[in-house]
N, C-alpha and C positions, 0 to 999 in steps of 0.2 A: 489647702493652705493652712488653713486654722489647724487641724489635725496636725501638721508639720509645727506649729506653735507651741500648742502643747503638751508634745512631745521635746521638744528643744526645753520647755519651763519647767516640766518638771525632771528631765535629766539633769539640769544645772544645780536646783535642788535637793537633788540626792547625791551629788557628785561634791558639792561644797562642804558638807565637812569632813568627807572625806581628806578634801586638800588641805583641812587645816594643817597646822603646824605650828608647835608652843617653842619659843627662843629663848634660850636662856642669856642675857648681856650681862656683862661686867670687867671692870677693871681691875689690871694690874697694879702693882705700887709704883711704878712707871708712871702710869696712866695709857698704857695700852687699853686696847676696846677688843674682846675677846667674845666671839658669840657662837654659842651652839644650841643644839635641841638635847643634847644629854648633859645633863649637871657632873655626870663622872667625868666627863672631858676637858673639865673647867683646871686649870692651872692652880696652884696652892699659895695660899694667900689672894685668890681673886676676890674681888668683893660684887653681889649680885645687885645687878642694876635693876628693881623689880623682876623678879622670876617668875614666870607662870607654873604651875605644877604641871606632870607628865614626864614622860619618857621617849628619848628615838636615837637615831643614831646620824641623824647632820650634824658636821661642826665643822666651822670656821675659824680661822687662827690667823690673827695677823701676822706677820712678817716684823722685823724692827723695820726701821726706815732705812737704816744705813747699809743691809743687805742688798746687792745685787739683785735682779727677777729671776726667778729658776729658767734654765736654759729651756728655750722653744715657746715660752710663756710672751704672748705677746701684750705692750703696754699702752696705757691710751696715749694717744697724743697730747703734750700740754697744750692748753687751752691758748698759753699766749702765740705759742706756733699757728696754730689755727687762724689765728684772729690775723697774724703777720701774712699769712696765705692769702687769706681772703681779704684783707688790704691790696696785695701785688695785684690782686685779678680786677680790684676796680680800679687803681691806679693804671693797669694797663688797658682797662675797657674805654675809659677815658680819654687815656692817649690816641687811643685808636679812632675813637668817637671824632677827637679836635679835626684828629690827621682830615679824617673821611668830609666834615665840616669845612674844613678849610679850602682843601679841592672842589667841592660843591659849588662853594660864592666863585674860587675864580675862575669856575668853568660856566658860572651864571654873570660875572663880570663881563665876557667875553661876547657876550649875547645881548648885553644891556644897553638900550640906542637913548632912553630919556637922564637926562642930568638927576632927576631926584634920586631913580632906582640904582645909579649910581654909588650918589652919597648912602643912602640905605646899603649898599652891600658893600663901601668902604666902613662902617659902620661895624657891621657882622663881622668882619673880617678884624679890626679892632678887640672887638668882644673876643674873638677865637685867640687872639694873641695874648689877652689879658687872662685868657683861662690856662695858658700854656704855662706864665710865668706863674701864676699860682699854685698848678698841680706842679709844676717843677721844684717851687720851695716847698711845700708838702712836704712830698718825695725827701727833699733839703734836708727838714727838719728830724724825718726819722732814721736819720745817721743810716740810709741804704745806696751806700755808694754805687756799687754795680748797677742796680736799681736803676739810680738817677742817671746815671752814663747810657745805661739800653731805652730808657724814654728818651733826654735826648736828642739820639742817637734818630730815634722814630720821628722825634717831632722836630725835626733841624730843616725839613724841609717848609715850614712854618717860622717867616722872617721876623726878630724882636722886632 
């Protein structure tokens, strides 16, 4: 095991500068950001944003902004998409949660023979209503119509 150690420590250390790689940045009179490892590939009129010296042959070019993506190039997704995704999936874990709550107390109501345990599960059941109309303005608020019609639609069987 140790033998496998130091054999892993020092291949990383021989292999490390190998990987180096010196980047040449700089901008355009735009103010594009342009970066490559050869300084022959830099645009005319670019100005160097600290250069390191050497030589290689990577280079990066941005694109303008108002270019289309080259065909087959795929893009990240915006961030605010994402985040609207991953809102729908709690909103609907939620929903789901109330729904599965709600049936619980009154398949627990149905079984309850003392006055107090009762009130305690008219209670819960209260609480479950009051979460329904919250997650439903929620929902309201960020203008997801379809959205708010498919919850709903889910929690309609949970009485205002």
């Amino acid at each position: 095991m140790l033998r496998l150690i130091i054999i892993l420590v020092v291949s990383l250390t021989v292999a490390a500068p190998v990987c180096a790689v010196e980047l040449y940045p700089c901008r355009d009179q735009e103010g594009r950001l342009f970066v490559t490892d050869d300084p022959g590939h830099l645009p005319e009129g670019c100005t160097l944003l600290g250069a390191p010296p050497g030589k290689g042959s990577f280079s990066i070019v941005t694109s303008p902004d108002d270019s289309p993506p080259a065909r087959g190039v795929m893009t990240a997704p915006s961030r605010t998409g994402q985040l609207e995704r991953a809102r729908t999936r709690i909103w609907q874990h939620r929903a789901e949660t109330l729904l599965a709550d709600y049936r619980r107390i009154v398949g627990e109501m149905s079984r309850i023979r003392r006055s107090r345990d009762r009130r305690v599960a008219r209670q819960r059941l209260e609480l479950v209503k009051e979460k329904k109309e919250l997650l439903l303005a929620e929902v309201q608020r960020s203008n997801r119509l379809i959205l708010r019609q498919e919850l709903a639609e889910l929690l309609a069987v949970i009485p205002d």
